[in-house]
C-alpha beads as a LAMMPS data file, in Angstrom:
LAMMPS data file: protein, C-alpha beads

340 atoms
339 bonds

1 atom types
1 bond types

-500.0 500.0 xlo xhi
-500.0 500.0 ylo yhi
-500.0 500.0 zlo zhi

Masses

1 110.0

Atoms # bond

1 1 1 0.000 0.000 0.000
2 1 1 1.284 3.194 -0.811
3 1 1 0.982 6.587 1.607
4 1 1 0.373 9.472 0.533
5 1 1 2.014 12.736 2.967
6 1 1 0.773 15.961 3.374
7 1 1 3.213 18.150 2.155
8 1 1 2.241 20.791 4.102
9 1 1 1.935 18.393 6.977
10 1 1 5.507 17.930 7.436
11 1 1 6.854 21.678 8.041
12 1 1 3.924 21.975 10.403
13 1 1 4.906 22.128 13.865
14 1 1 4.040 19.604 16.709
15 1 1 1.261 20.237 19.193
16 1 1 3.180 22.167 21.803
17 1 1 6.756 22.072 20.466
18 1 1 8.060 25.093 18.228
19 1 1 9.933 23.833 15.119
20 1 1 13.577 24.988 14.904
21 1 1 12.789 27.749 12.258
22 1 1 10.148 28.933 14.349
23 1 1 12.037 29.007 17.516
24 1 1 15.466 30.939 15.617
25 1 1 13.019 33.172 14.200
26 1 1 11.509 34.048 17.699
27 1 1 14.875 34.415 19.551
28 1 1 15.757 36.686 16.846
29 1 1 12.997 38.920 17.329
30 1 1 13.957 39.148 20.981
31 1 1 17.512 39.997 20.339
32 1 1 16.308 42.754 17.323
33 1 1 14.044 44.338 19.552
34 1 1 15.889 44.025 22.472
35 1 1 19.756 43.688 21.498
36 1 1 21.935 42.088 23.870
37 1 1 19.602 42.942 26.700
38 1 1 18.132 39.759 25.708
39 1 1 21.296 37.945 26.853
40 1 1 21.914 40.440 30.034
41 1 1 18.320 39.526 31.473
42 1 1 19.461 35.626 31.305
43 1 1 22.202 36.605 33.025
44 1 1 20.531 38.736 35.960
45 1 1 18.017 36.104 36.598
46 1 1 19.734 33.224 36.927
47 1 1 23.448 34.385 38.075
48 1 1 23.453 35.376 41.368
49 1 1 24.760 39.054 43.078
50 1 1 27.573 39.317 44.817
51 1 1 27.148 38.808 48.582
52 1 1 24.659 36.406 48.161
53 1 1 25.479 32.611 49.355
54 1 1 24.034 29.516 47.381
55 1 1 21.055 28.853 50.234
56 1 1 20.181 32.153 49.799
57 1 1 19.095 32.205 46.723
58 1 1 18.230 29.167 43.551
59 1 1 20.500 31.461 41.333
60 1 1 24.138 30.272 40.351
61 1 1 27.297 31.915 40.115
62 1 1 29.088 33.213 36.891
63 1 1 31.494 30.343 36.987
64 1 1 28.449 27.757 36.971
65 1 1 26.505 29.542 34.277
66 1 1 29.822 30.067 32.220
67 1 1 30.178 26.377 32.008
68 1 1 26.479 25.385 31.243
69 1 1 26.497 28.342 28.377
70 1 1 29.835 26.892 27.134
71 1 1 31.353 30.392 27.327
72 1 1 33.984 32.088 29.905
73 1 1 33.523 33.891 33.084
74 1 1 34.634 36.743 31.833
75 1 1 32.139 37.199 29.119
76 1 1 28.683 36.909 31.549
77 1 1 29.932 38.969 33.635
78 1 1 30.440 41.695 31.383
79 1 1 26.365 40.655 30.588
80 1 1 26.031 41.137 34.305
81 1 1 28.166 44.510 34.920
82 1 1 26.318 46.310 31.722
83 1 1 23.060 45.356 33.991
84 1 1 24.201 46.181 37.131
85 1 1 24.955 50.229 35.482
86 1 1 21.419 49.900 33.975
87 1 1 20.163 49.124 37.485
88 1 1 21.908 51.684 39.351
89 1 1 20.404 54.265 36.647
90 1 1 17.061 52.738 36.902
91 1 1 16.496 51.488 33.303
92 1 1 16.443 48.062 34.560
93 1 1 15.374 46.000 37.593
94 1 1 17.848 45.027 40.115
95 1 1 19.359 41.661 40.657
96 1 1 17.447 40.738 44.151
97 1 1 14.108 41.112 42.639
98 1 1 14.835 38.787 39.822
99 1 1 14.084 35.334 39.690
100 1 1 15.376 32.467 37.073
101 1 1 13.112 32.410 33.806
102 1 1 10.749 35.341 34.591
103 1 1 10.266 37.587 31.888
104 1 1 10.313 41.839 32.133
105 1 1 10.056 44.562 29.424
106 1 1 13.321 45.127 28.196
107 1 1 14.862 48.880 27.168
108 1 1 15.223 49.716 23.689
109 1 1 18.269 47.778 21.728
110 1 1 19.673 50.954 21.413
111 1 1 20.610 51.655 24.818
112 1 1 22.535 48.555 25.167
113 1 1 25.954 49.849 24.078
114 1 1 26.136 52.297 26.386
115 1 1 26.231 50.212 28.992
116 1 1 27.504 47.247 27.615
117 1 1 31.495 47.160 26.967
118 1 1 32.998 43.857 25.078
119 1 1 36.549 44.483 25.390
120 1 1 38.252 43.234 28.783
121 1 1 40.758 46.466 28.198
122 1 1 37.760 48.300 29.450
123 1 1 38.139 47.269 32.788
124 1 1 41.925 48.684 32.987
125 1 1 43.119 51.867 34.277
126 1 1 43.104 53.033 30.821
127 1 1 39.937 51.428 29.240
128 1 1 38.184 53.121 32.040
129 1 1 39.795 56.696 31.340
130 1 1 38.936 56.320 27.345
131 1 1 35.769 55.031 28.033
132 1 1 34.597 57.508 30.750
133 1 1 36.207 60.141 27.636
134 1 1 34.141 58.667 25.145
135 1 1 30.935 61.545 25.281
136 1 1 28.782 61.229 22.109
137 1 1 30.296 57.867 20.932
138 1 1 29.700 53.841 22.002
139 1 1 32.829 53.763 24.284
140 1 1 33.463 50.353 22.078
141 1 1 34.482 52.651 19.222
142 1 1 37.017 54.475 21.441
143 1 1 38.351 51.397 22.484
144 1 1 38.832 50.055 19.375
145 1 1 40.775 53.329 17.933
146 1 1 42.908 52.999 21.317
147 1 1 43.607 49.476 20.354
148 1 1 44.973 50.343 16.692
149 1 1 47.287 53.247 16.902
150 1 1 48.704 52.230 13.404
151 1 1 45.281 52.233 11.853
152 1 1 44.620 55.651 13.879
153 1 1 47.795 57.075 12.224
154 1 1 46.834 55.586 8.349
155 1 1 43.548 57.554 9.230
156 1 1 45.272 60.669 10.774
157 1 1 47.362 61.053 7.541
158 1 1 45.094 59.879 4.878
159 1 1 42.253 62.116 5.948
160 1 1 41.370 65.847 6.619
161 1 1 38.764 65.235 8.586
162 1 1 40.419 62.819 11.228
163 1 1 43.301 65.010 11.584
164 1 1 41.642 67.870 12.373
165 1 1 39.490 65.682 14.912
166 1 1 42.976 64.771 16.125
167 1 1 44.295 67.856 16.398
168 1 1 41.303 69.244 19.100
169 1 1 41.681 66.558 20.714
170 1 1 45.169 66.607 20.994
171 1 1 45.081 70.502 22.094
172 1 1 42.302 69.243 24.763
173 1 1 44.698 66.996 26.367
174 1 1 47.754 68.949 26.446
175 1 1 46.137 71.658 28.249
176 1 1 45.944 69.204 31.375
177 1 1 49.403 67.113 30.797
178 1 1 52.555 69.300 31.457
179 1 1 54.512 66.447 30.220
180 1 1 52.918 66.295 27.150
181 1 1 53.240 70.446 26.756
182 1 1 56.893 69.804 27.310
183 1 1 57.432 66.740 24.819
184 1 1 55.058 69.204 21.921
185 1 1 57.542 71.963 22.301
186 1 1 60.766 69.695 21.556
187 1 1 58.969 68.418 18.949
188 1 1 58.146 72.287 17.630
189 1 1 62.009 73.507 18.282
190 1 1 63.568 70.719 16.685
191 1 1 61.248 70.685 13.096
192 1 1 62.218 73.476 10.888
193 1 1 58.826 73.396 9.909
194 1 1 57.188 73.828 12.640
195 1 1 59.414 76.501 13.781
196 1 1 58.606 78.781 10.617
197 1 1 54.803 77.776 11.092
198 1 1 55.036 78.984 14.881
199 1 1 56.542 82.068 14.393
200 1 1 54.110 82.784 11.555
201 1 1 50.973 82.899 13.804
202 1 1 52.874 84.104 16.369
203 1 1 53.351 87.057 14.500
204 1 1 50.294 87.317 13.305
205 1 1 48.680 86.838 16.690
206 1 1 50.796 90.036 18.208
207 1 1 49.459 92.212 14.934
208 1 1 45.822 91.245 15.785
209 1 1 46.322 91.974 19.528
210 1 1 47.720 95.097 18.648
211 1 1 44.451 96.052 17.009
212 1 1 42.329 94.067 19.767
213 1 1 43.853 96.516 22.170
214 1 1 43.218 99.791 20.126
215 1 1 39.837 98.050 19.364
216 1 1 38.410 96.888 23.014
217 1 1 40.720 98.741 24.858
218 1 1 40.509 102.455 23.426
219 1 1 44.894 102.826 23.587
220 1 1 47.376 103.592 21.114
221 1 1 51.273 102.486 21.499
222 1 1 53.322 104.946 19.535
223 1 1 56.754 103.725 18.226
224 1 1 58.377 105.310 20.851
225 1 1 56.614 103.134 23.447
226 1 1 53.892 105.902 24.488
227 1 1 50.196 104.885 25.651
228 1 1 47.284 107.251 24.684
229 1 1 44.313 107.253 24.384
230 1 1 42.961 106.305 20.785
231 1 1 40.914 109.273 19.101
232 1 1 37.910 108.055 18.417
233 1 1 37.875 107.821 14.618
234 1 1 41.179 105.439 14.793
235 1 1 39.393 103.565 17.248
236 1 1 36.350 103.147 15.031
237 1 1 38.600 102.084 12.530
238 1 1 40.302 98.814 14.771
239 1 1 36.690 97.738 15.328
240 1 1 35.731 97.351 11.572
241 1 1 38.941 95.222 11.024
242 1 1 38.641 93.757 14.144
243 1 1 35.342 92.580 12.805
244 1 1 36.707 91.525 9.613
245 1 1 39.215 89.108 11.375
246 1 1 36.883 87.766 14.093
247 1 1 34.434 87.051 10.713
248 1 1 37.043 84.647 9.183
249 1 1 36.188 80.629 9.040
250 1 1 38.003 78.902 11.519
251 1 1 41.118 77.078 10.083
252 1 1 41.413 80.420 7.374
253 1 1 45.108 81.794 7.337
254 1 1 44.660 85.088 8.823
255 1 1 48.150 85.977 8.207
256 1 1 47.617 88.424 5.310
257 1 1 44.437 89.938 6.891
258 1 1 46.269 90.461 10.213
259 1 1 48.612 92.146 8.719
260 1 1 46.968 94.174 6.676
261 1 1 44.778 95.545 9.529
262 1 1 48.397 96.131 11.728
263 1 1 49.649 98.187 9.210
264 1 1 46.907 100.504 8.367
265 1 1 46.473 101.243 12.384
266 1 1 50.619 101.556 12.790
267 1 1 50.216 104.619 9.720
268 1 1 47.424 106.085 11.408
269 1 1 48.829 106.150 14.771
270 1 1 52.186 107.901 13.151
271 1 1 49.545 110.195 11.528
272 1 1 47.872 111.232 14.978
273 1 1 51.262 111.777 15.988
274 1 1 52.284 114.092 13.613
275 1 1 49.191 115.506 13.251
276 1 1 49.148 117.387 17.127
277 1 1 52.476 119.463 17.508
278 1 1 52.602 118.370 21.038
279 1 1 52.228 114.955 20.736
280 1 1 55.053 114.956 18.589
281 1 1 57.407 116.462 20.524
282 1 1 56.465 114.271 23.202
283 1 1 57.156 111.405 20.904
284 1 1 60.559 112.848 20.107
285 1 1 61.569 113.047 23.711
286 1 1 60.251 109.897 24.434
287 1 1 61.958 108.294 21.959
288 1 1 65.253 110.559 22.658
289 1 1 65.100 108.975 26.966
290 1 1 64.738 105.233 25.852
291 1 1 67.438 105.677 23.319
292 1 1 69.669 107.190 26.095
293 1 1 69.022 104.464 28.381
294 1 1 69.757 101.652 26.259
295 1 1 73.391 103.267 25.745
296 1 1 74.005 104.255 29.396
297 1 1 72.980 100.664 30.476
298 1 1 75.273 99.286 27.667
299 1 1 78.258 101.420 28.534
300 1 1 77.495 100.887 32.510
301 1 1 78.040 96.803 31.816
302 1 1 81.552 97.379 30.213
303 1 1 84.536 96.248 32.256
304 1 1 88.109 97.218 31.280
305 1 1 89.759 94.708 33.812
306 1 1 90.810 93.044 30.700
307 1 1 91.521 96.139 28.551
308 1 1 95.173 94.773 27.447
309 1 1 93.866 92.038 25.941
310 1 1 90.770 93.385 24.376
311 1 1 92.315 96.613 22.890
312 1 1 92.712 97.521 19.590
313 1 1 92.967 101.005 17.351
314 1 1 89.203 100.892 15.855
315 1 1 87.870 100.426 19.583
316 1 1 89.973 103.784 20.677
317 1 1 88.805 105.414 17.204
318 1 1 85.464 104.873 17.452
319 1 1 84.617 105.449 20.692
320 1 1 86.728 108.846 20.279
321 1 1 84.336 109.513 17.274
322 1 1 81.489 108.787 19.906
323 1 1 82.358 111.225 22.516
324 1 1 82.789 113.798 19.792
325 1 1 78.606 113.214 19.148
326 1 1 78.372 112.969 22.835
327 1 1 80.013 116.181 22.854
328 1 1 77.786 118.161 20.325
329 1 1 74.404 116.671 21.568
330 1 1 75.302 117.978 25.048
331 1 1 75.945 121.403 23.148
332 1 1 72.805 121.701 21.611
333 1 1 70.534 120.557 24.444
334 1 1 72.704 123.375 26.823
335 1 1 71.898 125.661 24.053
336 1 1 68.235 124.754 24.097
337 1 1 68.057 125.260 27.764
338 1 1 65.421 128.036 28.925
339 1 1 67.242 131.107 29.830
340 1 1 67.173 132.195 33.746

Bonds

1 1 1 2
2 1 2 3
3 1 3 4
4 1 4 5
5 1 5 6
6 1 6 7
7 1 7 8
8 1 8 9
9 1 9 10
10 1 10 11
11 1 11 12
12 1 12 13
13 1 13 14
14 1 14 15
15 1 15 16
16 1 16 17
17 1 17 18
18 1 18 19
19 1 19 20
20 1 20 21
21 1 21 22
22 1 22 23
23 1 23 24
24 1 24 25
25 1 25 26
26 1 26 27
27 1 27 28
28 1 28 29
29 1 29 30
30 1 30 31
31 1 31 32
32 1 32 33
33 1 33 34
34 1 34 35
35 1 35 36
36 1 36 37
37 1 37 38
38 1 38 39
39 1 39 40
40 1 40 41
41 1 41 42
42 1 42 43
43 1 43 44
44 1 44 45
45 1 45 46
46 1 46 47
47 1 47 48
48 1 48 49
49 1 49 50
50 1 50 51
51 1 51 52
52 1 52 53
53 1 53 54
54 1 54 55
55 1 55 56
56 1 56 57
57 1 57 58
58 1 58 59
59 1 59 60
60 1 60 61
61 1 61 62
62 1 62 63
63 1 63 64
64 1 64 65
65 1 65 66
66 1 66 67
67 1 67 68
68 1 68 69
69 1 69 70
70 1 70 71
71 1 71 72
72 1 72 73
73 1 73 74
74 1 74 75
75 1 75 76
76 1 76 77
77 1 77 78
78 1 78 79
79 1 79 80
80 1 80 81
81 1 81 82
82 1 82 83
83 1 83 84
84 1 84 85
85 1 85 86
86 1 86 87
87 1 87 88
88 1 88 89
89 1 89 90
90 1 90 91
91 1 91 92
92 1 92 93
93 1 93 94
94 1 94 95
95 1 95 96
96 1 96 97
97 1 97 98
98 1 98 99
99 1 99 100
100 1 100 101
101 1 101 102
102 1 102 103
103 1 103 104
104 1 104 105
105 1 105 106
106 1 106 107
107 1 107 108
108 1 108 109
109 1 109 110
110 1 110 111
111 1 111 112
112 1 112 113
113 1 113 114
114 1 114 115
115 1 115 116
116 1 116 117
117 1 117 118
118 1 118 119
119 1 119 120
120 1 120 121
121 1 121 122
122 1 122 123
123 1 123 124
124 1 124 125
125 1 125 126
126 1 126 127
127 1 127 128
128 1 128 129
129 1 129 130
130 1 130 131
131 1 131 132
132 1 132 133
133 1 133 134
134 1 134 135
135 1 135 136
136 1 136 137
137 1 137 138
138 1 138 139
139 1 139 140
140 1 140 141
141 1 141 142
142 1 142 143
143 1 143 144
144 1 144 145
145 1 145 146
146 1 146 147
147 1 147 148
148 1 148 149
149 1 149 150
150 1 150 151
151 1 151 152
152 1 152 153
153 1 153 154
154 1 154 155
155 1 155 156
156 1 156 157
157 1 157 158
158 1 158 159
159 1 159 160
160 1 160 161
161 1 161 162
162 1 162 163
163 1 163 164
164 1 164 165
165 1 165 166
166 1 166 167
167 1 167 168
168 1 168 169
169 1 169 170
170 1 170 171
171 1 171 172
172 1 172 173
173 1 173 174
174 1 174 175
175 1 175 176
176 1 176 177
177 1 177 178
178 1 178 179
179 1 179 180
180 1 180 181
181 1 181 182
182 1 182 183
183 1 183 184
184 1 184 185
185 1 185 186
186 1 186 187
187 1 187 188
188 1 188 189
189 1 189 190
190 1 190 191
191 1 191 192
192 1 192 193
193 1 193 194
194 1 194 195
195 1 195 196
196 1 196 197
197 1 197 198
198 1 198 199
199 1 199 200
200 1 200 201
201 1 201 202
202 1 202 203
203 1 203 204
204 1 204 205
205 1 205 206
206 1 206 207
207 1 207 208
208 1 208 209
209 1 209 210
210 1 210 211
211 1 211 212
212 1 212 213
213 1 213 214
214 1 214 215
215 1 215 216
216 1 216 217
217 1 217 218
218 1 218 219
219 1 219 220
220 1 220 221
221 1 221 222
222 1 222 223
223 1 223 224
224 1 224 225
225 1 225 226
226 1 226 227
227 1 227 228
228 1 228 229
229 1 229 230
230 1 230 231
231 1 231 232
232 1 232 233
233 1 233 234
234 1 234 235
235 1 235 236
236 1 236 237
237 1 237 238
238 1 238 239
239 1 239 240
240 1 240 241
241 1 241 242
242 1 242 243
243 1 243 244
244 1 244 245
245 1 245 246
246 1 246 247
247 1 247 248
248 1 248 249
249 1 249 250
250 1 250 251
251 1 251 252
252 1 252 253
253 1 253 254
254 1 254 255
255 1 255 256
256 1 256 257
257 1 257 258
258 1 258 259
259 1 259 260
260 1 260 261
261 1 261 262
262 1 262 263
263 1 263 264
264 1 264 265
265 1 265 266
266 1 266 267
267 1 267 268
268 1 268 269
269 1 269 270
270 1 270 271
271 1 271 272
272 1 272 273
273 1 273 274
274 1 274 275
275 1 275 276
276 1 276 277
277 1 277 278
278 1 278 279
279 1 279 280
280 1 280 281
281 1 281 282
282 1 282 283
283 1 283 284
284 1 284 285
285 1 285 286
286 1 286 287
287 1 287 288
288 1 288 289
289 1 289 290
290 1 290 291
291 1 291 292
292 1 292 293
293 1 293 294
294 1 294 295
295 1 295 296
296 1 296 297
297 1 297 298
298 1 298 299
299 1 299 300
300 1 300 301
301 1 301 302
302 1 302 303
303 1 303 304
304 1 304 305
305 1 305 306
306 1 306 307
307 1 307 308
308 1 308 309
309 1 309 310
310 1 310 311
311 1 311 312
312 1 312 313
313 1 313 314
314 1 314 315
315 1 315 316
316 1 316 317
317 1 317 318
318 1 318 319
319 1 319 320
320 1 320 321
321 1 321 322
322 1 322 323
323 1 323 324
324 1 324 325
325 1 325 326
326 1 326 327
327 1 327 328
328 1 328 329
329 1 329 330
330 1 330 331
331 1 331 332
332 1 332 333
333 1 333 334
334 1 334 335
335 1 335 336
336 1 336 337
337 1 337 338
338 1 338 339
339 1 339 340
């Protein structure tokens, strides 16, 4: 006799017992809604917190649940830990009022990576520092880049992008690491480079303060070293290219700008000068002290203890030529003097 099946007989499940298909399809829907909270929940309901003795609880330690999972130690309790933050942030239940198969609503998948870390590095002085670092980001990812410096270079030097990243967050850490600060500047002094590139923006930094301080500040430094205050149409006149440089994209060489607005306030502060009789003469005295103080302080340093071994006929010559000048400035300021 020949039988006949059901095609549709044979895929169909028995009474009571889910088919395999059915039953990978179902723990995948737990695990897409839920991610690995799925796994964590197994983990809080059936491995017993810390503190807790075996007749207190039907629970079982890591170790146990390790071996009937097949897995390691290490990786349920990183299940459990990821729960335990949840729990002390509320999201989840705590361990105590779990017990072994009962079933809870579960937090979004989403939320699972920021509590859940998969790299044992995590839990080392420095997996903790990069992950407590890692704001905005899975602290996975920052692990990972931490964990491949030669990739993080390739991506450093192959891309814009990541090296300016880099660069902010390099700036960020050497404001708090002296050591660092030191090793950056060695690096700086001893690239020719960097040395040009530094005293670039350096310079250009000092020209746009000078403006920022006519600007904000409402002073003028003449070139002989005077402060005043800044008229108000030179003032005016710092703000708009003040403006102009505080307007510029960030990364934009402000070299040529910066010195385009130093210049034009340097000429108009020699104009103000010139342009007020007693200003200038001010300016010409001014200038007239500071040059006579650098040469008395230079000539008060000398030391002749040495003399017979230092001398020679240009040093007599010229220094005979000098007291001749010496001689007629003192002759014209005498002849200056106000009358009694």
């Amino acid at each position: 006799m020949t039988v006949v099946l059901d095609p549709s007989a044979q895929s169909a499940p028995i009474q009571g017992v889910l088919d395999p298909i059915s039953c990978d399809a179902r723990d995948f829907g737990a695990y897409a809604r839920n991610g690995g909270w799925a796994f964590a929940l197994m983990v809080a309901r059936s491995v017993r917190p810390g503190g807790q003795s075996a007749d207190e609880t039907p629970k079982v330690s890591a170790k146990e649940f390790a071996e009937l999972a097949g897995c390691s130690p290490e990786r349920v309790m990183r299940y459990y830990k990821a729960w335990d933050r949840a729990a002390d942030e509320g999201l989840v239940p705590h361990f105590e009022v779990l017990v072994p198969g009962q079933d809870i609503e579960l937090p979004d998948a989403e939320a699972w990576q920021t509590y859940y870390v998969s790299r044992s590095s995590a839990t080392s002085e420095r997996g903790s520092a990069i992950t407590e670092a890692a704001e905005g980001i899975r602290p996975t990812k920052a692990l990972e880049v931490a964990e491949n410096p030669t990739a993080l270079r390739a991506a450093i030097l192959a891309d814009p992008s990541t090296a300016q990243a880099a660069r902010a967050a390099l700036l960020d850490r050497v404001k708090e690491d002296p050591a660092l600060q030191a090793e950056l500047a060695r690096d700086i002094a001893r690239t020719d480079e960097l040395k040009k590139a530094v005293a670039t923006e350096t310079r250009a930094a000092d020209r746009i303060g000078y403006v920022r301080q006519i600007a904000e500040k409402g002073q003028i430094r003449t070139p002989a070293g005077q402060t005043l205050d800044a008229p108000a149409e030179l003032r005016s006149e710092a703000e708009r290219h003040l403006s102009l440089l505080d307007e510029l994209e960030e990364g934009e060489d402000t070299g040529e700008w910066a010195t385009e607005a130093y210049d034009t306030m340097k000429n108009l502060v020699v104009e103000t000068v010139e342009a007020d009789p007693e200003l200038r003469v001010q300016e010409r005295r001014t200038k007239f002290y500071s040059s006579l103080q650098k040469a008395t302080k230079v000539f008060e340093e000398l030391t002749f203890d040495d003399a017979d071994d230092i001398y020679e006929d240009d040093m007599v010559q010229r220094l005979e030529e000098l007291q001749q000048a010496i001689g007629s400035c003192i002759t014209a300021l005498r002849s200056a003097a106000p009358r009694p």
